[in-house]
C-alpha positions as CSV (number, residue, x, y, z in Angstrom):
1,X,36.8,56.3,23.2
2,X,34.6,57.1,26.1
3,X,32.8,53.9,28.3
4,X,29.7,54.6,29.0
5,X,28.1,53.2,32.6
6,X,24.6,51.1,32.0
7,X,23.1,50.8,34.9
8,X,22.2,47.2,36.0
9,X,19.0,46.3,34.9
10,X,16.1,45.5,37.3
11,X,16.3,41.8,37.6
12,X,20.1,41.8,38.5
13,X,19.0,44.8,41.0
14,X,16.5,42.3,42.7
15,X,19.1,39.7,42.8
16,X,22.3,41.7,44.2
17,X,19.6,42.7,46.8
18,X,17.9,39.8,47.7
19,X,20.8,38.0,50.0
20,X,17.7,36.8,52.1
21,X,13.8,36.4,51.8
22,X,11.5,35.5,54.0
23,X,7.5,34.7,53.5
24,X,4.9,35.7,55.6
25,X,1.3,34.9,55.9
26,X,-0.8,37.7,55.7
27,X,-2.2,38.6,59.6
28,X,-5.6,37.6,58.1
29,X,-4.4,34.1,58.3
30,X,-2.5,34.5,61.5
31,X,-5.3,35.7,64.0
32,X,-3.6,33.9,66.4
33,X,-0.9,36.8,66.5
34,X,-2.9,39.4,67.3
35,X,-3.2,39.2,70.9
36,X,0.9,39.3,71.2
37,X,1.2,41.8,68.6
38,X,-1.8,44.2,70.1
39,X,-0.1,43.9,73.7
40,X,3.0,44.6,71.9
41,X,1.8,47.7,70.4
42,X,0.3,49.4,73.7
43,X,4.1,48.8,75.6
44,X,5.6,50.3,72.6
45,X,3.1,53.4,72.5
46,X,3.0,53.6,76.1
47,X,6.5,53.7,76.6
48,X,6.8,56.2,73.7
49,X,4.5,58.5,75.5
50,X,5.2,58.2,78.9
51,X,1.8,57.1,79.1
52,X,1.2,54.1,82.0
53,X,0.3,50.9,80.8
54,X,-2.8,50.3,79.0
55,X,-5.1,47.5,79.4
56,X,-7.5,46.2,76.5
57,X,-11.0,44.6,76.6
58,X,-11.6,40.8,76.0
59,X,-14.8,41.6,73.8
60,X,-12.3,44.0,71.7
61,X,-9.4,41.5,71.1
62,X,-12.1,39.3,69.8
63,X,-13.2,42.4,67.2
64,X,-9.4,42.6,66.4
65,X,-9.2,38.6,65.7
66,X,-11.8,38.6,64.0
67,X,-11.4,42.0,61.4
68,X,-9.5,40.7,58.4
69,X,-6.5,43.1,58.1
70,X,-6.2,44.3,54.4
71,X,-3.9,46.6,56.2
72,X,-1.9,43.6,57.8
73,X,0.0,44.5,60.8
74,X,0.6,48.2,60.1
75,X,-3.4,48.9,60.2
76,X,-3.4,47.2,63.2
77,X,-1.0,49.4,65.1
78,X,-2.4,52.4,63.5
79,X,-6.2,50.9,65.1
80,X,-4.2,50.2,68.7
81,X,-2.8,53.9,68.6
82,X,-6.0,55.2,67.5
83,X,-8.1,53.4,70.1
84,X,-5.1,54.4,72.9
85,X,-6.4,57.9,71.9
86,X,-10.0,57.3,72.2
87,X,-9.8,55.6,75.4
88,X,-11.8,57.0,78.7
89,X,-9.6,55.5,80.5
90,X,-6.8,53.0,81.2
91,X,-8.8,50.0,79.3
92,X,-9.3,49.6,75.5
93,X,-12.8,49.0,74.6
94,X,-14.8,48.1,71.3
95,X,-15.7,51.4,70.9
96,X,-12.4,53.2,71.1
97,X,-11.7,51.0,67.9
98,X,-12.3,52.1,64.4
99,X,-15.9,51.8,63.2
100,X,-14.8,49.3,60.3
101,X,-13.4,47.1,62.6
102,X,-16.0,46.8,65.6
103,X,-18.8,46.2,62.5
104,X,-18.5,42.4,61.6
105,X,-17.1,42.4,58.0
106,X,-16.3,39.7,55.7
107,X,-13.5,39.9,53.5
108,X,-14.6,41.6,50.3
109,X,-15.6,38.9,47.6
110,X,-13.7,38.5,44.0
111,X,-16.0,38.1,40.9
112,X,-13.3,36.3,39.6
113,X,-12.2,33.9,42.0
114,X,-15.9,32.6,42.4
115,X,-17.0,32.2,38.8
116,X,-13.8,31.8,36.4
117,X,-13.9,33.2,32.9
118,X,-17.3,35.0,33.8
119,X,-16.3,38.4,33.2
120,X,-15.7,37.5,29.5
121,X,-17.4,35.0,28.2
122,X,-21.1,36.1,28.4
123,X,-23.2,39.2,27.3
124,X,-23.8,41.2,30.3
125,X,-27.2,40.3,31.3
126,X,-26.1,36.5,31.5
127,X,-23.2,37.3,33.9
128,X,-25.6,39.0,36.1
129,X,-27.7,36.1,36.2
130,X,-25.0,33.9,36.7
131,X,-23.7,36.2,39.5
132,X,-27.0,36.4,41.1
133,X,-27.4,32.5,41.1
134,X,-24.5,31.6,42.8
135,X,-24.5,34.4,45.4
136,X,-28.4,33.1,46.2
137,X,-27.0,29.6,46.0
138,X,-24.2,30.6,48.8
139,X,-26.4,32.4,51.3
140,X,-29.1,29.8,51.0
141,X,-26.7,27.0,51.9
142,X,-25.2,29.5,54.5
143,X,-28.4,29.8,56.0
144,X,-29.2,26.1,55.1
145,X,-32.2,26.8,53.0
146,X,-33.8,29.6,54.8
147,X,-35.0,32.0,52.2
148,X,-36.2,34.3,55.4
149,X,-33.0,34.6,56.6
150,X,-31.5,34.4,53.1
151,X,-33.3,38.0,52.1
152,X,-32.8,39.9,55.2
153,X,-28.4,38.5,54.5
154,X,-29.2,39.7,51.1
155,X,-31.0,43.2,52.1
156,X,-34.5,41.7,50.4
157,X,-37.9,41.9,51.2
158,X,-38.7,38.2,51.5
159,X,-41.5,38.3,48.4
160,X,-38.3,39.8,45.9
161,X,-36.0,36.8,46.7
162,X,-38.7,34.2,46.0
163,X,-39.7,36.1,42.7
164,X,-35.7,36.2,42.1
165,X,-35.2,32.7,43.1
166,X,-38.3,32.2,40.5
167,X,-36.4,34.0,37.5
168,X,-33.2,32.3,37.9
169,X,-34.6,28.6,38.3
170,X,-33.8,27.9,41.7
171,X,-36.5,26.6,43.2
């Protein structure tokens, strides 16, 4: 009779392999890093290049701390190298970084995570309003009550965020 070989299944694989883990935090919640790792990345590329050492801007480390790295750190030696590129000269400035990273973003927002169970529990129509509500509710608060300020966060003309704030009982 003839033994066959079954390969281990998945689980032992992960097991046999995983003699040591470690966790790290996203870099979105360590923007404290990014100075040491940016300065980190411009020795290694300029030393990879033969290139003399590169400075970088104040005003662009603080568009790199503030960015929130879906990417984590491998976007954010991809932007260094990309900027090292762009650069005039020996000094890294906000516009030698990627457009989506000088622009002031926010980190993009979950349906889910906001309003539980939305998604399917209510006809489509509700959701929206419930949606709507709570996004209003938010920027209002952000802008503590400033429904000028409120529509121009929101893109709207100031008259369509009163009527909207009117349809979904907020006022």
């Amino acid at each position: 009779m003839v033994q066959t070989h079954t390969p281990p299944a998945r689980e032992d694989l992960y097991c046999r392999l995983n003699v040591a883990s470690m966790v790290l935090p996203p870099l979105r919640d360590r923007r404290e890093d990014v100075p040491t790792l940016v300065r980190c990345f411009i020795e290694h590329s300029c030393l990879a290049v033969n290139r003399p050492l590169m400075d970088i801007e104040p005003a662009a480390l603080q568009c790199l701390q503030a960015y929130h790295w879906p990417g984590n750190v491998r976007e954010l030696q991809n932007a260094i190298e990309r900027a090292m590129v762009f650069a005039a000269g020996s000094v890294i400035a906000v516009g030698d970084l990627p457009a989506d990273i000088r622009r002031p973003t926010e980190p993009p927002v979950v349906v889910r995570s906001l309003l539980p169970g939305l998604e399917d529990e209510l006809p489509l129509a509700e959701a929206t309003d419930v949606f709507l509500r709570a996004k209003v509710r938010r920027v209002l608060d952000v802008t503590g009550g400033s429904q000028t300020e409120a529509a121009r966060r929101l893109g709207l003309p100031q008259s369509n965020l009163s009527r909207l704030m009117k349809r979904l009982r907020l006022r």
